[in-house]
KESE-54071 format. One line per 2 residues: their letters; for each residue x, y, z of N, C-alpha, C, O. Coordinates in nm, 3 decimals. Layout:
<sites>
A) X,Y,Z,X,Y,Z,X,Y,Z,X,Y,Z  ...
</sites>
This chain:
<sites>
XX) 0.086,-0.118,0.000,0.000,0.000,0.000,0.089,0.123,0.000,0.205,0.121,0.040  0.026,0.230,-0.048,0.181,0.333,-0.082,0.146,0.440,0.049,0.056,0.520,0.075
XX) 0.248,0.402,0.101,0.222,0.514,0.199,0.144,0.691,0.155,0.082,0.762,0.235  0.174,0.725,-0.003,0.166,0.841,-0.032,-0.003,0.869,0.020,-0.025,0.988,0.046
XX) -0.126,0.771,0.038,-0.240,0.769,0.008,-0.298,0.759,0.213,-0.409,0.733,0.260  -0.159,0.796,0.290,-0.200,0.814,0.417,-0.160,0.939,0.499,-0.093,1.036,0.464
XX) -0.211,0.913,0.605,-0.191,1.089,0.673,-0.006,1.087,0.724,0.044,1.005,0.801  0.069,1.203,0.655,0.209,1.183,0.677,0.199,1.285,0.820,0.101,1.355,0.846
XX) 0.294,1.277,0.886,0.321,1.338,1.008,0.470,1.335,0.992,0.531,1.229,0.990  0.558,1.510,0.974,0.661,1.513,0.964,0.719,1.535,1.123,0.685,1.630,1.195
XX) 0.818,1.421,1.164,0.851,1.464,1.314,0.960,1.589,1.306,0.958,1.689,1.378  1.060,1.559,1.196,1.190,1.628,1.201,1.203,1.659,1.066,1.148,1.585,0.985
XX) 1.281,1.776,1.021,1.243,1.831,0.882,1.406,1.714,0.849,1.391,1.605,0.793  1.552,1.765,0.895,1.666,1.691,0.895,1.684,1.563,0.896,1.626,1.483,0.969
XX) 1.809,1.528,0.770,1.830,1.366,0.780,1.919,1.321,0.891,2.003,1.408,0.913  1.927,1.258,0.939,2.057,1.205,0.993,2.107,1.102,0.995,2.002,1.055,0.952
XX) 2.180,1.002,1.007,2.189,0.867,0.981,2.187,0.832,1.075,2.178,0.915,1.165  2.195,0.652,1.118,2.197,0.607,1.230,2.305,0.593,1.283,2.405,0.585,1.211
XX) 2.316,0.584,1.442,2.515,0.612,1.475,2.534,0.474,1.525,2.426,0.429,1.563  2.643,0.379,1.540,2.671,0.256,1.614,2.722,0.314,1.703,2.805,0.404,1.688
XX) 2.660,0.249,1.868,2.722,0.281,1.971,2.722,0.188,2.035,2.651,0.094,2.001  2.820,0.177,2.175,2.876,0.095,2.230,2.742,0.074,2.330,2.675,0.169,2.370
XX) 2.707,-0.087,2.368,2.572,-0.124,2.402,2.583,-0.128,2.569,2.695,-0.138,2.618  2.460,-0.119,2.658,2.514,-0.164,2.830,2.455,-0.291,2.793,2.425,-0.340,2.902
XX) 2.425,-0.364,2.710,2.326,-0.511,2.740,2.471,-0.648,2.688,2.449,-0.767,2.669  2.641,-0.561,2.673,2.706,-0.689,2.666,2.828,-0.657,2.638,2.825,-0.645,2.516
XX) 2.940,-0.634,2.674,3.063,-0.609,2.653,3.114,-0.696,2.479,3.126,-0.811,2.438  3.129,-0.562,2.426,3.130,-0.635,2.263,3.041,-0.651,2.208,3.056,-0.722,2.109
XX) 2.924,-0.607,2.229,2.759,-0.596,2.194,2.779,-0.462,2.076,2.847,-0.363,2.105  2.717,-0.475,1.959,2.745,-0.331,1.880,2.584,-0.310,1.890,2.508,-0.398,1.933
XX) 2.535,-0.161,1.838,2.399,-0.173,1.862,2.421,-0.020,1.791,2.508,0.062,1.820  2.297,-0.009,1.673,2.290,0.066,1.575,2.149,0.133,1.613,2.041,0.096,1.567
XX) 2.167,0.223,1.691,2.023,0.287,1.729,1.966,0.387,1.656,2.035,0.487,1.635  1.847,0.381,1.609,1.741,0.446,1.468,1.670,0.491,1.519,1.607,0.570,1.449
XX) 1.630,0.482,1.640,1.536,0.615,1.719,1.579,0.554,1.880,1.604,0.438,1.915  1.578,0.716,1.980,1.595,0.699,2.115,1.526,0.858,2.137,1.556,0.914,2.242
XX) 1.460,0.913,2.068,1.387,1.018,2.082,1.495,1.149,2.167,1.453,1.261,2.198  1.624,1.105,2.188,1.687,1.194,2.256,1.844,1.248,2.106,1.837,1.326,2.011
XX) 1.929,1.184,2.143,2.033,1.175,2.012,1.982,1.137,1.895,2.032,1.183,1.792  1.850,1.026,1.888,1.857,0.983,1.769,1.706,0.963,1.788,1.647,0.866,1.836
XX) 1.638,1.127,1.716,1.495,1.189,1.706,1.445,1.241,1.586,1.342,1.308,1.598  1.498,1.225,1.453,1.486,1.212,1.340,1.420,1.129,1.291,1.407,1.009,1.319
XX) 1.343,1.234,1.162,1.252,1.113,1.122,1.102,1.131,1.055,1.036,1.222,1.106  1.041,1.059,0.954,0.881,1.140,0.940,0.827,0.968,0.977,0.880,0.859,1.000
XX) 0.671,1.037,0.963,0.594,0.878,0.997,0.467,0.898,0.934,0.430,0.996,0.869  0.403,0.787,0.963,0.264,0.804,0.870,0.172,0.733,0.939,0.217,0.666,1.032
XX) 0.040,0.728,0.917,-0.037,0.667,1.059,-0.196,0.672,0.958,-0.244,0.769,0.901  -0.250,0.525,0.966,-0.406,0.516,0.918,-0.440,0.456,1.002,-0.375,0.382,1.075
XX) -0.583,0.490,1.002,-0.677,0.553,0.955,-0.667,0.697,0.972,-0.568,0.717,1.041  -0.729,0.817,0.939,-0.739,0.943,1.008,-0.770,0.936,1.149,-0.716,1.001,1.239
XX) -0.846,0.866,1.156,-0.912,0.853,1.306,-0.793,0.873,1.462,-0.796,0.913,1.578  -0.690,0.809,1.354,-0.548,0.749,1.469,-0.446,0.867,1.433,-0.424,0.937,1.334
XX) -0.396,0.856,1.562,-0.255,0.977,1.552,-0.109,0.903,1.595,-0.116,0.828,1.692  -0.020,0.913,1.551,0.146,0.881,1.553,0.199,0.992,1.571,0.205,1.083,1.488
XX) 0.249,0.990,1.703,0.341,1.153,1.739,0.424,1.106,1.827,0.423,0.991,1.871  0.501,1.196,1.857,0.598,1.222,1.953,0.527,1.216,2.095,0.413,1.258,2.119
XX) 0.604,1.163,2.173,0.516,1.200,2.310,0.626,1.186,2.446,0.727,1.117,2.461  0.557,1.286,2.534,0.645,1.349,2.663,0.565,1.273,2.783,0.608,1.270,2.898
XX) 0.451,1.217,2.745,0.372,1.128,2.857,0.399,1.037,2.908,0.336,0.982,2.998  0.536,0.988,2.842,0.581,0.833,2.899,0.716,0.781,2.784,0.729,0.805,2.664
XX) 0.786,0.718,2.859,0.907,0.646,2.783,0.920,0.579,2.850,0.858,0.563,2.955  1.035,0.502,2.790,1.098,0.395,2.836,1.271,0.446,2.867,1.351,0.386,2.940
XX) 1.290,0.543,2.808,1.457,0.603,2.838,1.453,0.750,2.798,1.418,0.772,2.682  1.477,0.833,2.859,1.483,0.989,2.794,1.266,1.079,2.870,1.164,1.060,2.936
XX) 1.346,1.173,2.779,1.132,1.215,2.803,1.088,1.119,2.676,1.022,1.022,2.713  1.101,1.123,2.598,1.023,1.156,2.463,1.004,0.955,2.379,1.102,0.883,2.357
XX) 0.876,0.917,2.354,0.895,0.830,2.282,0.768,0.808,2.186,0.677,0.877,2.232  0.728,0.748,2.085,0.701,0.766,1.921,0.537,0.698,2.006,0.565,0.609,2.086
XX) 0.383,0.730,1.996,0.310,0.710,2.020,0.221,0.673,1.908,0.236,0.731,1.800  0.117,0.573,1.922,0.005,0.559,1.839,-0.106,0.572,1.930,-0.113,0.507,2.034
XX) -0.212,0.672,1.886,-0.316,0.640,1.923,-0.419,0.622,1.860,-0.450,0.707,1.776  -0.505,0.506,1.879,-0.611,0.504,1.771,-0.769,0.422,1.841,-0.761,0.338,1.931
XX) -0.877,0.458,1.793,-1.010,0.451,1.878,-1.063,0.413,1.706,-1.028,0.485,1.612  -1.145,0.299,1.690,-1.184,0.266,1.561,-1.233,0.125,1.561,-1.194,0.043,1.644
XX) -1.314,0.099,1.471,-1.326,-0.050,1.408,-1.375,-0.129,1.289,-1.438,-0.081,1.194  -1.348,-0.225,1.302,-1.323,-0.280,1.146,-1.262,-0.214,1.018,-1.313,-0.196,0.908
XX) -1.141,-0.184,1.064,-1.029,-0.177,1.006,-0.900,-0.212,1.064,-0.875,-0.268,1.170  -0.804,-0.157,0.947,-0.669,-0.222,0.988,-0.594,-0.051,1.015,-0.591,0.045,0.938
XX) -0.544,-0.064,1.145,-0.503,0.020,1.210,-0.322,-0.020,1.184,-0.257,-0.124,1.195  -0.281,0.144,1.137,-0.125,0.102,1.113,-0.029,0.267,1.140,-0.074,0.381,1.151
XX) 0.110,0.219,1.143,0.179,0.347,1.161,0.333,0.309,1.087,0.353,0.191,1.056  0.418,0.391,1.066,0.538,0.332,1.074,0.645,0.475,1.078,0.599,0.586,1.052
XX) 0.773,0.456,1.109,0.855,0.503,1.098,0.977,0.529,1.057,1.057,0.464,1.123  1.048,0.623,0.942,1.109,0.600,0.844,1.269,0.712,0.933,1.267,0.831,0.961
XX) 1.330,0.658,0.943,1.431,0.740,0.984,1.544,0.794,0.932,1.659,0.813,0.972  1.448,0.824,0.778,1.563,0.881,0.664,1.460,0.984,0.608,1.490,1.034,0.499
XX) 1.342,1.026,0.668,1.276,1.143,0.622,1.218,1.071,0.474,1.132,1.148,0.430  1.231,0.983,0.406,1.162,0.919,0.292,1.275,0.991,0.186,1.242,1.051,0.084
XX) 1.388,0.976,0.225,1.483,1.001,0.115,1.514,0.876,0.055,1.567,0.780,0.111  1.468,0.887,-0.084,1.564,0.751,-0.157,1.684,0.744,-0.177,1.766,0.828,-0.141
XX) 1.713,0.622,-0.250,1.824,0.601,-0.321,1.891,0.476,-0.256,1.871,0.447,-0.138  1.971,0.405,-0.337,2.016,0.265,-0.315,2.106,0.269,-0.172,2.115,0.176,-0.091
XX) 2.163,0.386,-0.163,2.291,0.384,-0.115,2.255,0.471,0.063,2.342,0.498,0.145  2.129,0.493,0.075,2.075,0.562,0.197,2.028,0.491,0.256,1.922,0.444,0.215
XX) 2.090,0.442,0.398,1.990,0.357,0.478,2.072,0.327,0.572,2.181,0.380,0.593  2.007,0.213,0.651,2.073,0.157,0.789,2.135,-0.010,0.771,2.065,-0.110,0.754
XX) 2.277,-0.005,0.781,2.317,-0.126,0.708,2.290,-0.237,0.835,2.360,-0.233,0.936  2.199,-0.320,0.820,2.156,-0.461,0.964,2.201,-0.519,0.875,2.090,-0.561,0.844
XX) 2.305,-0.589,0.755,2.388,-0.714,0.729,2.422,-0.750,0.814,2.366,-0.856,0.841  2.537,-0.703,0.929,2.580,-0.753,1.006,2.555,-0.758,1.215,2.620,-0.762,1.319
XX) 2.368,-0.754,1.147,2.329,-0.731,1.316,2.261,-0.876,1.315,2.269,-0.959,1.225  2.215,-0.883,1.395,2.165,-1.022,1.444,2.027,-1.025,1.491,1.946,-1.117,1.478
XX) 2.005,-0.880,1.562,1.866,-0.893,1.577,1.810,-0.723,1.592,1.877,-0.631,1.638  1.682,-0.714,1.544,1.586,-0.602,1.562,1.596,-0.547,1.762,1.661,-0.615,1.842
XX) 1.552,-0.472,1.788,1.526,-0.445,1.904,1.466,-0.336,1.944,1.510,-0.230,1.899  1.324,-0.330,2.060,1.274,-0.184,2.005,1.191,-0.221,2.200,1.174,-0.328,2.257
XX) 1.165,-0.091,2.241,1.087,-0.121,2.365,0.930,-0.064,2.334,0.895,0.033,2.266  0.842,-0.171,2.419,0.682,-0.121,2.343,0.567,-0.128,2.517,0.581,-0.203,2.613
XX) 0.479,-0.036,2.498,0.412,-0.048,2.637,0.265,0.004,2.557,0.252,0.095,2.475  0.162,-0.091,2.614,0.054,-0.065,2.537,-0.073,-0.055,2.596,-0.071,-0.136,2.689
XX) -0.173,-0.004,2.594,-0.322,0.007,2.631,-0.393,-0.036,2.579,-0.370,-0.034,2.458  -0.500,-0.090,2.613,-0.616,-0.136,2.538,-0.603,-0.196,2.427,-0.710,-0.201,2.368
XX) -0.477,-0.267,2.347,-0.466,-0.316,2.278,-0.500,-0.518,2.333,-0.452,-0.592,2.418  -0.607,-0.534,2.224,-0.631,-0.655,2.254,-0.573,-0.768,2.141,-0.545,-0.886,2.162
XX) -0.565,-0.694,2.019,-0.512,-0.781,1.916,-0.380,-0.803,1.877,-0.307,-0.726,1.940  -0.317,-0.875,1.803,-0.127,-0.907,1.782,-0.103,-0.797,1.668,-0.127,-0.789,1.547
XX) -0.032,-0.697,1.790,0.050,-0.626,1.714,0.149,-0.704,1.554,0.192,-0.817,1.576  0.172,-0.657,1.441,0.249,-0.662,1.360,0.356,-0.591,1.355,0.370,-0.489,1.424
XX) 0.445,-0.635,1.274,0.570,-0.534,1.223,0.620,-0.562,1.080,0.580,-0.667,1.030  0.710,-0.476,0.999,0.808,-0.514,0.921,0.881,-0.418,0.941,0.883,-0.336,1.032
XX) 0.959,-0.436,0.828,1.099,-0.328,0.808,1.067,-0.316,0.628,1.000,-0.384,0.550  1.155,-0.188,0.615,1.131,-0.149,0.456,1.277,-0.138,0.422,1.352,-0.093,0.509
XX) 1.325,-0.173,0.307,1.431,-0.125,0.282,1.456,0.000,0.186,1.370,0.028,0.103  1.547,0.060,0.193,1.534,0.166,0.073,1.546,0.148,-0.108,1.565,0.030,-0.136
XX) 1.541,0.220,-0.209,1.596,0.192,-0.296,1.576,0.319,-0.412,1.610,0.434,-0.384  1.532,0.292,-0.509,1.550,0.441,-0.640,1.372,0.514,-0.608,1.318,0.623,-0.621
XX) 1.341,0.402,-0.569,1.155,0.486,-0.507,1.156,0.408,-0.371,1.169,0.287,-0.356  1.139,0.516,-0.264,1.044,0.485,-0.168,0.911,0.357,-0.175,0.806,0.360,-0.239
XX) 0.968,0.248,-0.083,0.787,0.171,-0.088,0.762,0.114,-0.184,0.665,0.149,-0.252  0.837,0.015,-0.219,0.820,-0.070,-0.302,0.752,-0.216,-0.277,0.835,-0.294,-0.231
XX) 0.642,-0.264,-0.293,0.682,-0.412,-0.278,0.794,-0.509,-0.232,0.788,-0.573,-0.127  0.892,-0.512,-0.314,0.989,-0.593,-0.298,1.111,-0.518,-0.167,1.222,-0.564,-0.141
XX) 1.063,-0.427,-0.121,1.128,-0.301,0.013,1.060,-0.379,0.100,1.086,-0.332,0.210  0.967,-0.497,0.116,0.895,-0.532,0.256,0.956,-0.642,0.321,0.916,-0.757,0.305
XX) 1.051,-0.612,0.393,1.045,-0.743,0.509,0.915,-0.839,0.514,0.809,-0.778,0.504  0.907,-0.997,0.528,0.792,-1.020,0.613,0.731,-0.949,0.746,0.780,-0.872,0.829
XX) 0.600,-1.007,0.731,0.508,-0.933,0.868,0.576,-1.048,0.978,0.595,-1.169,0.967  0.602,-0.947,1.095,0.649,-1.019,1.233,0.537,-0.998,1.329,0.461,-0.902,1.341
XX) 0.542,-1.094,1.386,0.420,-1.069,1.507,0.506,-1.094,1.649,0.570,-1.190,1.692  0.472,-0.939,1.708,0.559,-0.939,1.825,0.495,-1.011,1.936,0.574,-1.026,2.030
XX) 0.367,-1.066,1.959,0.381,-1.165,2.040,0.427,-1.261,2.068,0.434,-1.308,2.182  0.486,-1.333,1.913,0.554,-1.448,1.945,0.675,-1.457,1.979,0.741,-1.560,1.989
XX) 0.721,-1.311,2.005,0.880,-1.289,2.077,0.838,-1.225,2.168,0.940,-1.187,2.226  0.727,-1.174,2.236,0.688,-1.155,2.381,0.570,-1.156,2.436,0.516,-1.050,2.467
XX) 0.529,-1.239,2.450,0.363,-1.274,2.473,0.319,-1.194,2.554,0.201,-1.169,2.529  0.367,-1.124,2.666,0.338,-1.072,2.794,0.339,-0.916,2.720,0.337,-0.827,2.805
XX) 0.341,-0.860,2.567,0.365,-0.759,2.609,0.249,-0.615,2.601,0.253,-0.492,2.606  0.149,-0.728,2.587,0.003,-0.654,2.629,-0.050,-0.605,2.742,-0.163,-0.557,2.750
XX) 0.056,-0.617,2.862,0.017,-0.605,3.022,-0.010,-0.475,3.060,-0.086,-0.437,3.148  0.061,-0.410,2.983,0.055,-0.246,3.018,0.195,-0.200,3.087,0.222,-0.102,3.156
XX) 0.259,-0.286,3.051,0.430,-0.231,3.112,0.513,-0.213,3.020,0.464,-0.237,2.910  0.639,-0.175,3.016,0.731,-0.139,2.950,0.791,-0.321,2.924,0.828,-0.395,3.016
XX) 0.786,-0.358,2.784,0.871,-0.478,2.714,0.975,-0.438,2.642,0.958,-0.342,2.567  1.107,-0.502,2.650,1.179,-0.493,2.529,1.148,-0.600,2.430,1.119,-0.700,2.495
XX) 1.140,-0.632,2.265,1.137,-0.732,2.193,1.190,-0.727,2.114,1.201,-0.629,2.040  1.267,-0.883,2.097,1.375,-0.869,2.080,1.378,-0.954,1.917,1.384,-1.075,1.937
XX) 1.375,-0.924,1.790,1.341,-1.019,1.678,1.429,-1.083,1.603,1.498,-0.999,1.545  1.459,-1.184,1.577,1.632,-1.249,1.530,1.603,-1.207,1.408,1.483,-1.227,1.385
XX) 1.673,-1.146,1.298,1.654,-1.097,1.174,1.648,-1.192,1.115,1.562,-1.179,1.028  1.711,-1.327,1.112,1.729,-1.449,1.057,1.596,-1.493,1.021,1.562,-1.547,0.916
XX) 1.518,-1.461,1.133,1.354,-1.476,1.115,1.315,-1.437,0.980,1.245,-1.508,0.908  1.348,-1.353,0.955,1.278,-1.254,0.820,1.325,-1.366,0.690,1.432,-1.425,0.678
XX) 1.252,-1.369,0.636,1.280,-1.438,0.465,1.249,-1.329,0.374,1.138,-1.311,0.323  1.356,-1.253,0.355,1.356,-1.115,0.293,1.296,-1.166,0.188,1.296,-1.289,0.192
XX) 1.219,-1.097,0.047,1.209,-1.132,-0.034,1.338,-1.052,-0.150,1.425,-0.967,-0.128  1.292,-1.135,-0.290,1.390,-1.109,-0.374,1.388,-0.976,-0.434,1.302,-0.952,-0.518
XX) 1.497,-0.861,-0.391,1.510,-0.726,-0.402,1.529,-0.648,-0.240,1.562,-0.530,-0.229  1.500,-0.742,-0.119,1.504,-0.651,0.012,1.672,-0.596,-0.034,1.717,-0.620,-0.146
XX) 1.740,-0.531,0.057,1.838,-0.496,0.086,1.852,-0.466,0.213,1.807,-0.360,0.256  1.913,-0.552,0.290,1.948,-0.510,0.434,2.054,-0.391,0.477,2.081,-0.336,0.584
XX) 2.091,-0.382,0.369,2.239,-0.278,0.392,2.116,-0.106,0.399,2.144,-0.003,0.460  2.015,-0.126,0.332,1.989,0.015,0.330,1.849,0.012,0.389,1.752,0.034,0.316
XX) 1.836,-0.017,0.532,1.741,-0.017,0.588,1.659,0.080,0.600,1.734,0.150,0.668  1.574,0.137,0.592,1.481,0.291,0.683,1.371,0.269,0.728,1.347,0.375,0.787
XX) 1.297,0.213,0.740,1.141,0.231,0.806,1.127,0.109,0.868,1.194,0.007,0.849  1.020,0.130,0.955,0.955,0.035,1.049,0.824,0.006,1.004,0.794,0.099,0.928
XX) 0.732,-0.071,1.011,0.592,-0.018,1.039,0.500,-0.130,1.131,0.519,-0.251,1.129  0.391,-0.059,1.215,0.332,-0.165,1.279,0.205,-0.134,1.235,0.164,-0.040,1.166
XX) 0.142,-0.240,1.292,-0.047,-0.275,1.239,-0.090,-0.343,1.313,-0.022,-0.430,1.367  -0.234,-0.321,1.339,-0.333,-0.476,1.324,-0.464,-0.447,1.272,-0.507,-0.333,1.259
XX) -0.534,-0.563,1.238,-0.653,-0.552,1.188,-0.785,-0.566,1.364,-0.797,-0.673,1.424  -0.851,-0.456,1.401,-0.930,-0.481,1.490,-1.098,-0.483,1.411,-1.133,-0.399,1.328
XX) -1.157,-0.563,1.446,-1.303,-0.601,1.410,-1.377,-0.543,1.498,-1.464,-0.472,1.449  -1.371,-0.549,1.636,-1.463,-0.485,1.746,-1.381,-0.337,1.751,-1.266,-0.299,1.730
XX) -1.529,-0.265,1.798,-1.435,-0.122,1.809,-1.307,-0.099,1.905,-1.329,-0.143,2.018  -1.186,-0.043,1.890,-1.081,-0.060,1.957,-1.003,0.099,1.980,-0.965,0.182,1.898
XX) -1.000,0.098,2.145,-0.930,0.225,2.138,-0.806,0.234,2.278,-0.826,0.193,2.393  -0.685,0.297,2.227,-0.623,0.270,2.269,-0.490,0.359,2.276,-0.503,0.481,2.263
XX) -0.381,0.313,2.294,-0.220,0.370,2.219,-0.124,0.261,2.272,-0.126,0.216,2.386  -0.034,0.224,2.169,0.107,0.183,2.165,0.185,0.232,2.166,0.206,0.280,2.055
XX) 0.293,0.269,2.270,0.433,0.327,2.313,0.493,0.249,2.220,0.452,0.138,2.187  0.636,0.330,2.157,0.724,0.284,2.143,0.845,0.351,2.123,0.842,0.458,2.063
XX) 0.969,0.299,2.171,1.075,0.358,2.214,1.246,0.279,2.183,1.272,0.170,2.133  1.314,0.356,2.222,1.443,0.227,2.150,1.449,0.190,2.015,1.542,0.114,1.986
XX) 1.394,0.216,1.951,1.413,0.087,1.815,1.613,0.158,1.757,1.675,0.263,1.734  1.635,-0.014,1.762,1.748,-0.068,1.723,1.799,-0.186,1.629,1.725,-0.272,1.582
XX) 1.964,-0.175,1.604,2.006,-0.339,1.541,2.083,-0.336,1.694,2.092,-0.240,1.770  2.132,-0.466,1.710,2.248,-0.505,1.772,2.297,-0.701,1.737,2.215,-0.781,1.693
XX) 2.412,-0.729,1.764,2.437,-0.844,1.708,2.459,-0.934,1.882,2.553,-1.005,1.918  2.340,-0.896,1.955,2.388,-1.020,2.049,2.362,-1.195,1.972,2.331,-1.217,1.855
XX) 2.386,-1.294,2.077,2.376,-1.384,1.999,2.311,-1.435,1.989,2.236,-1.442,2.087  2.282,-1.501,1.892,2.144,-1.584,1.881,2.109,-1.698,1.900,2.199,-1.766,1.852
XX) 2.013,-1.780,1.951,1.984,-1.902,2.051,1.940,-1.880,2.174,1.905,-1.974,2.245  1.935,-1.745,2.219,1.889,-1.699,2.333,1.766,-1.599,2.343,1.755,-1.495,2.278
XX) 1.670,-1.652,2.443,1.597,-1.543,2.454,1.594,-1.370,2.532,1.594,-1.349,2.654  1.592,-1.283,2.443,1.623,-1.196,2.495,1.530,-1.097,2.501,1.571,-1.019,2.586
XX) 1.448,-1.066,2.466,1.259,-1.070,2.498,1.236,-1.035,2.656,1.289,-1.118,2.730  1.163,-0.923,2.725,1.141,-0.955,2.848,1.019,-0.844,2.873,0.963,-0.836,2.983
</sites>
């Protein structure tokens, strides 16, 4: 679906890239952070239905003031948002290189959400939003079941998971996006905060 045909919400007019920094979760841990709403607050997003809003928010985090909110009150539809942390600049050579990370990582705290959150990742290329730019859909319950409680989760997704299709590019990562489809009317908001790569290792659960 082309993002062009949803409500855009510019957070930050500036590009910036993502920085690798040294991680507290492991001595020798690398970790490529793409939003922390503090150093790394760049970025536009997009959010359907009208009904629902994707903003910035000072009401709650998980690290810093500031972390990326959905709110949405609606039903029978598919409720979605995502976040692009290259401002929707193309080109082959713009993006966030996860070749050599191991896993996704992002912190999420939620309300009234009763249904399984989704995710993907987009990669970049000569147009924005391509088909063949879509990661598979991830469903973050099955890397943290608990994280509907109303508390702060980290989840943690092994990239290995993903069966990119033919054309992803991991080297030029930019966007996120989440969804679900609710049938009964549903109202609510999803925190989210952290989103990262890092290469801890894999075989372990790191989900909490």
């Amino acid at each position: 679906m082309s993002h062009l045909l949803l409500a855009l919400i510019i957070l930050c007019a500036p590009v910036r890239s993502a920085m690798t920094q040294a991680s507290p979760i492991g001595s020798g841990t690398k970790r490529v952070v793409v939003w922390d709403g503090e150093a790394h607050d760049k970025g536009s997003s997009w959010v359907n239905p009208a009904t629902s809003t994707f903003l910035r928010t000072q009401r709650d985090a998980h690290s810093g003031k500031t972390a990326l909110e959905l709110k949405f009150h609606d039903k029978q539809i598919w409720i979605g948002c995502g976040f692009d942390w290259f401002d929707w600049k193309a080109g082959r050579k713009i993006g966030t290189d996860t070749s050599q990370m191991t896993n996704l990582n992002f912190w999420i705290k939620t309300n009234g959400l009763t249904e399984d959150l989704q995710l993907q990742l987009l990669c970049n290329g000569d147009v924005v939003d391509t088909p063949e730019h879509h990661a598979p859909k991830m469903s973050v319950a099955k890397y943290c079941p608990s994280y509907r409680d109303g508390k702060w989760h980290e989840v943690v997704i092994p990239l290995r998971d993903m069966a990119y299709p033919k054309g992803y590019d991991p080297t030029v990562v930019t966007m996120i996006d989440f969804g679900f489809y609710t049938e009964s009317e549903a109202t609510g908001s999803i925190l989210i905060d952290d989103i990262a790569f890092d290469n801890r290792p894999l075989g372990e659960d790191h989900s909490k």
